[in-house]
N, C-alpha and C positions, 0 to 999 in steps of 0.2 A: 457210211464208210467204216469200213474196219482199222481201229485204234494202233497208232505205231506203235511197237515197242523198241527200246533198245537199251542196251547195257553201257551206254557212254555216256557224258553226260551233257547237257543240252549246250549245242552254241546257236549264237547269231544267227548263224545259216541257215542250222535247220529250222528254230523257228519263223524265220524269215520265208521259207519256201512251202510250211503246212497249208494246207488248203480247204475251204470248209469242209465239214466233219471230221477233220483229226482232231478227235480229244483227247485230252488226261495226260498227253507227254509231259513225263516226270523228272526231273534234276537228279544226279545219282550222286556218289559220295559226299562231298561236308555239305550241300547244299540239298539232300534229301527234305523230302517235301514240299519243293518248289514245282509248281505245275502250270501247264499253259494247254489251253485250246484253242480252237475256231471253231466259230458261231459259222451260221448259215450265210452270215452275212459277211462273211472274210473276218472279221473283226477278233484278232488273238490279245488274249489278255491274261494274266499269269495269276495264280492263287498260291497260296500256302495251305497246307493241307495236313492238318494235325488234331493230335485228340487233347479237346480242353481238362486244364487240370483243375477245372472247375465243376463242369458237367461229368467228364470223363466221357464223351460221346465223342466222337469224328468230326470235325469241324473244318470250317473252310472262311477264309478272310480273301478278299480278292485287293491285290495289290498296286496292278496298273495293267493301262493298254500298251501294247507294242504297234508300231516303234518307238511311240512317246513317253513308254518306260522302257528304255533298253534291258536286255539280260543284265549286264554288271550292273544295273538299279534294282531290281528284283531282287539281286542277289544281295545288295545290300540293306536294302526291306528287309528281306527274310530274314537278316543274325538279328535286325533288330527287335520283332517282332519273336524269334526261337527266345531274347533273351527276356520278355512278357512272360513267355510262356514258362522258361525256366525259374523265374520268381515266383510261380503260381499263379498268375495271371492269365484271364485269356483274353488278346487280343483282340476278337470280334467282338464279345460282349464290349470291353472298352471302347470299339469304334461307332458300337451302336447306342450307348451313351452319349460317345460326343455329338455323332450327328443326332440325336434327342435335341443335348442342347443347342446345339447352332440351330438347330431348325427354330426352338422356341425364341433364342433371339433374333433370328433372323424375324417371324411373328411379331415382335416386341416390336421392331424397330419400325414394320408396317403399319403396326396397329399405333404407334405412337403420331401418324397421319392421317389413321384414319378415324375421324371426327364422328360423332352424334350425325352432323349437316351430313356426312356421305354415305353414314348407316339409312337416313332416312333418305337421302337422293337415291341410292341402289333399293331398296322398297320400293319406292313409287315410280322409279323411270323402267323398274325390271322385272314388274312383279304385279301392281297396282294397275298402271297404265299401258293404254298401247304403245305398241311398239313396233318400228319396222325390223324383220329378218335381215340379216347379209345381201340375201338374192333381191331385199324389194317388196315383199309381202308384208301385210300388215298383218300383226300377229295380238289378236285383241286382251285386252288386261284381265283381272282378276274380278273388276268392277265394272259397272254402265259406268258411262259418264257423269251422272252424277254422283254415281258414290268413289267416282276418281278424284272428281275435283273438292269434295267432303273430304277424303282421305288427308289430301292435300295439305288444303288448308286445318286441319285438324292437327295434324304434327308439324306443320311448319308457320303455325298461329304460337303456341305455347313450349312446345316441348323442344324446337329450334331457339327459342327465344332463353330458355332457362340453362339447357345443358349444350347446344349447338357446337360451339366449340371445344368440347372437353370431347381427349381419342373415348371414342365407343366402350375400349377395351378398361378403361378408370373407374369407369362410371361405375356407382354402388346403390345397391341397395337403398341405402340412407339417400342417395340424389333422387332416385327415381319419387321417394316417399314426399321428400321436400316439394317436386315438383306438381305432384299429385294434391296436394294438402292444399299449397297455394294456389290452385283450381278451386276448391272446396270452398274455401276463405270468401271465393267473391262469389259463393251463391252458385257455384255453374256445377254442381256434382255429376249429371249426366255426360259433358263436357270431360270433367276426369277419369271418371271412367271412361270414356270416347279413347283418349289417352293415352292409358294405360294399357289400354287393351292393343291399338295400333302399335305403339311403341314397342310391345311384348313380343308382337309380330313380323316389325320391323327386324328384332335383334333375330328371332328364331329363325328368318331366311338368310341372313348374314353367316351365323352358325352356320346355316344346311351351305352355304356359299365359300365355306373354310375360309374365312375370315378373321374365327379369334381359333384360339388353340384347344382342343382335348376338354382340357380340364376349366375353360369358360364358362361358367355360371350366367343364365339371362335374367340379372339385376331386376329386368321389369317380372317378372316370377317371382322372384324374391319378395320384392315389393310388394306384388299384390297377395302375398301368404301376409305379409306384416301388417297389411289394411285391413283385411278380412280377419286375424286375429284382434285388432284394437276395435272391430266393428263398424268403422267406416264406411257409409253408406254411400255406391256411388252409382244409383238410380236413382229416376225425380220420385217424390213424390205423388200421389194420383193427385190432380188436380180438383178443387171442391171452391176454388176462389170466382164471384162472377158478384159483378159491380151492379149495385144498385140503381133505380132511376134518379135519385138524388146524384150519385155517385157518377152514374154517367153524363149528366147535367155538368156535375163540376169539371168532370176530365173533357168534356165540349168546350166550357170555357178554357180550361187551362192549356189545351193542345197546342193553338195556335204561337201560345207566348212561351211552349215550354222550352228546353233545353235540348228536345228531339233535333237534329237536320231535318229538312224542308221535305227530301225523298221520305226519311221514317216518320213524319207527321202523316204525309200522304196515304202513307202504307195503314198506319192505327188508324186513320179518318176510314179510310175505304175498306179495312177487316170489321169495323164496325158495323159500316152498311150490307154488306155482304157476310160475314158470318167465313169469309178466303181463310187458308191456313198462311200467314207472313211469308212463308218460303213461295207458295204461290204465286204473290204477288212481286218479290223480290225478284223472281226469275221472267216475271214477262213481259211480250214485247207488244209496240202496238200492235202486230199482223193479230194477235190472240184477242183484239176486242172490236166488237162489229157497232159503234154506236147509233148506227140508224135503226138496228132491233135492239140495242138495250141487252147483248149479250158480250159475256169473256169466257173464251174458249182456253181450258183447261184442258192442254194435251199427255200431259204428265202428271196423275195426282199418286197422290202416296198411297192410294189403295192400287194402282195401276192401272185405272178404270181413267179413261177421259171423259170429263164433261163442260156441262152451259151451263155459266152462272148469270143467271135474270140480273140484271141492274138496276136500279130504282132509278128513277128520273134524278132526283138528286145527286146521285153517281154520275148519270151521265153529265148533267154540266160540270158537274166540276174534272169529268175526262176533255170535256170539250174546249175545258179553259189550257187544262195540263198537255193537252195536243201540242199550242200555240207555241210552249216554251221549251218543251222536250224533243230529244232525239228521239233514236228506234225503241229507248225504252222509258216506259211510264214512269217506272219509280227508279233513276237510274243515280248511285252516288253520284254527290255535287262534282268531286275532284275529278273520277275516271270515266262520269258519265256511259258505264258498265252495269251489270246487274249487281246491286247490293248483297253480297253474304249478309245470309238471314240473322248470324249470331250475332250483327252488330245491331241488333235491335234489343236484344236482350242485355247486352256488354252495355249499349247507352244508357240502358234503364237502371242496371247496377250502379254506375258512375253517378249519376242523378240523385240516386239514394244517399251514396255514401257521399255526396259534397252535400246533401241536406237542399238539392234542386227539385226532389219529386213533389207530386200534388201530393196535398196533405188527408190521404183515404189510408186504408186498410196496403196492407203489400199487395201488388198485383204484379203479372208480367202479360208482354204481350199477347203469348196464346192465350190469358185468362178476357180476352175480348171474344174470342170465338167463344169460348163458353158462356160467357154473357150473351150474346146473338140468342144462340140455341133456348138459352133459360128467358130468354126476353121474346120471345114468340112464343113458348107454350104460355104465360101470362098472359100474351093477348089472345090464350086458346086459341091458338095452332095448333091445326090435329098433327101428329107425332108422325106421320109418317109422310107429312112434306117438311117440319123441319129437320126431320133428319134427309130428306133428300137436298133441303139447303145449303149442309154443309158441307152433302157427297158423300155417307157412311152408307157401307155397302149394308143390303138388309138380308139375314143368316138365315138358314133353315129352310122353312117350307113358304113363307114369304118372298125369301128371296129368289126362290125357285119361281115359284108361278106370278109373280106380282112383277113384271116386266114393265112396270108404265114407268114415263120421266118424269109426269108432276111440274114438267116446266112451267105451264101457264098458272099452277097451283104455285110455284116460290116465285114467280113474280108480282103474284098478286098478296103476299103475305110479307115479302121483303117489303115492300112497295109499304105496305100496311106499318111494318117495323120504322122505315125511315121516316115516314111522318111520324110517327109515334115517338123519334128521338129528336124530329123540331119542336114538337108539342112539349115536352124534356124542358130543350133549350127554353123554349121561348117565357115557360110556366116560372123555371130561373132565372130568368132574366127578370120579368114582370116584378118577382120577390125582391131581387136585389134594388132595385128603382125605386121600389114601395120602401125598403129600408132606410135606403139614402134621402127621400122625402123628408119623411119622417123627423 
C-alpha cells in the first residue's frame, strides 16, 4: 500500500486507525524523528529515526508497540533518547550492548544450574541414545546399543563422579586434567582417554545446543592440548604379557580363594578354558550355550562376525553346576543379578594390587589370559590357523577370502587338548607342593 503522508503531527487516532502496510508515518515539529508503522500482521510500533553521531549513518532504535506504548510514551522516549544523542552518544549502539549483557547474564544465571550431571544427561538421552519423537516414532541414537550403554556408563562411572555437580559452565581446564590424571593413577589410561574423548563431545553438542555463551571455551579441548603437550599417554599399551605353566598352576590355586566375586572367578575360570574375550562372557545368557553339544553361541563378537565356541567337557560341568544356582545369566553380579560391566574385572584386579591381595606373578590383567590361551596351544603345536579360529580373529587377505571353513571340530578338539593340559598344570602342582610339605 502506498505510504501516508501528512504535514500534521501524529495523534492517537491516526495511529490508532493505520492498517497494514502504512509505513514510515512521521512526527512533525519538536518530536521530528518519531515514526511508526504496520507490519503485515496489524502490529504498529514506533521508532526513532536519526543519524548516529557515532557512525554518522541513518539509524533506527525501535521504542515500543502501540497501544502498550501510547503516543505521549514515544514521545517521551524520544527527548530521552534526542538527549543520548545530543551528548554524543548513540542510542541503539548503547541498547545493543545492554541487551549483550543481559543476555550473557541471563546465560550466567542458567548455566549456574546447569551441572556437568545435565551436560552429560542431554548427551546421552539426546544424542547418544534412542529416543522417541513428539508424534511416537522412535528415532535411533548416535550408537548400537552397546556402544550406548558403554557411553553410558563411561561418563557417568568417573567423570559424574569427579566433576558431577560443579555448572558445566566453571569447569577448567585444570578439572578436566585432574580428572583425566586420576584415571591414569589407577592403571586404566585407555579408560581416560574413553573420557576425555566423551566428555569433549559431550560439551561440543551442549555448545551446538546454545547452552554456554559466544565466547565458551570446551575445557575438555583445552585439556587434551595440555596432556598431549606433557606427553601423556592415553592408549594401552600392545599387549606382550601371557602367564606361564608354572604361572598358570599358581593362579589355579589362588583363583578360588582370591579377592575376585564369585561371577569374576567364574568368568577368569571359563576365559581360561575357552580363550572368550571377558566382555563376552559378561554379557551372556543362558539361551547363548547349548550344553548337550558342548557349544556358546556368540551373537555379538567384536569383529561383528557371530560365532561357536567348542566347550571342553570341563567347561561343561562346571556350566552344569553354575545352571543349578543361576538366573538367566551365567555370570551375572552377585547384588543385581544382571550382566556384569566388563571394566569391573579390571577395576577388581587394580584394587587387589594396590591393597597388596594379588597373586604373587608378574603384573597381569584379565585380557592377558586370552593371550595366554592363544600362546598355550601353539606350545602344544596348534597349527595357527585353528587357534586363531579359537579366539574368533577374522583371517585377512587372500586366506580370508577363499579359506571359508569353521574348524569347529578342529577347536574342540584342541581346546579339549588345552584344558586337560591345564589339569595336568594343576595336578603336576599340587603333587610338588605335597612332596614339599612331606618333606
Amino acid at each position: 500500500m502506498t505510504t501516508r503522508q501528512s504535514t500534521k503531527p501524529l495523534s492517537s487516532r491516526t495511529v490508532e486507525t493505520m492498517k497494514p502496510g502504512d509505513k514510515h508515518l512521521s512526527d512533525k515539529g519538536e518530536n521530528r524523528g518519531l515514526r511508526v508503522s504496520c507490519g503485515q500482521s496489524g502490529v504498529k510500533t514506533f521508532f526513532y529515526r536519526y543519524k548516529s553521531p557515532v557512525t554518522g549513518k541513518l539509524t533506527q532504535i525501535k521504542i515500543g508497540h502501540f497501544p502498550e506504548t501510547s503516543l505521549a510514551d514515544a514521545r517521551k522516549q524520544l527527548e530521552n533518547l534526542r538527549t543520548l544523542r545530543r551528548n554524543g552518544q548513540c542510542p541503539a549502539m548503547i541498547k545493543k550492548e545492554a541487551d549483550k549483557e543481559a543476555k550473557i547474564e541471563s546465560m550466567n544465571a542458567a548455566n549456574a544450574t546447569f551441572t556437568v550431571n545435565n551436560l552429560i544427561e542431554l548427551y546421552l538421552s539426546q544424542y547418544i541414545e534412542d529416543r522417541k519423537a513428539p508424534n511416537g516414532k522412535l528415532i535411533p541414537g548416535a550408537r548400537k546399543k552397546k556402544g550406548q550403554a558403554e557411553t553410558r556408563r563411561t561418563l557417568c562411572k568417573d567423570a559424574t563422579e569427579k566433576l558431577g555437580c560443579l555448572p558445566a559452565s566453571r569447569v577448567t581446564r585444570k578439572d578436566v586434567v585432574g580428572l583425566v590424571m586420576q584415571i591414569v593413577e589407577r592403571g586404566a589410561n585407555v579408560q581416560a582417554g574413553n573420557v576425555l574423548r566423551e566428555l569433549s563431545s559431550a560439551y561440543e553438542f551442549a555448545i551446538g545446543m546454545g547452552k554456554f555463551s559466544d565466547e565458551f571455551a570446551n575445557p575438555a579441548v583445552l585439556a587434551k592440548a595440555s596432556l598431549r603437550q606433557a606427553r601423556v599417554k592415553l592408549t594401552s599399551q600392545q599387549g606382550r604379557r601371557v602367564l606361564s605353566d608354572d604361572e598358570i598352576a599358581a593362579f589355579l590355586r589362588w583363583l578360588p580363594r582370591s579377592g575376585f566375586t564369585q561371577a569374576q572367578k567364574n568368568i577368569l575360570r571359563f576365559t581360561l578354558w575357552t580363550g572368550c574375550r571377558t566382555g563376552e562372557l559378561c554379557n551372556a545368557s543362558w539361551r547363548d550355550f547349548d550344553l548337550a553339544k558342548g557349544i556358546f553361541h556368540i551373537r555379538e563378537s567384536k569383529t561383528g562376525v557371530e560365532r561357536h565356541v567348542q566347550i571342553p567337557r570341563q567347561a561343561i560341568v562346571f556350566l552344569e553346576e553354575l545352571k543349578r544356582e543361576q538366573g538367566e545369566y551365567p555370570f551375572a553380579a552377585g547384588r543385581t543379578k544382571r550382566p556384569m560391566p566388563q571394566k569391573q574385572l579390571s577395576e577388581q584386579a587394580w584394587r587387589l594390587r594396590r591393597d597388596g591381595k594379588m597373586l604373587d606373578i608378574g603384573h597381569w590383567s584379565p585380557h592377558d589370559l586370552r593371550r595366554t590361551v592363544r600362546t598355550g596351544l601353539s606350545r602344544l603345536q596348534c597349527p595357527n590357523a585353528v587357534a586363531e579360529a579359537v579366539l574368533g580373529h577374522s583371517r585377512r587377505g587372500i586366506e580370508g577370502t577363499y579359506d571359508l571353513h569353521s574348524y569347529n571340530s578342529e577347536c574342540r578338539e584342541w581346546l579339549q587338548r588345552w584344558a586337560d593340559h591345564m589339569d595336568d598344570l594343576l595336578k603336576s602342582s599340587s603333587d610338588k607342593l605335597l612332596g614339599h610339605r612331606q618333606r
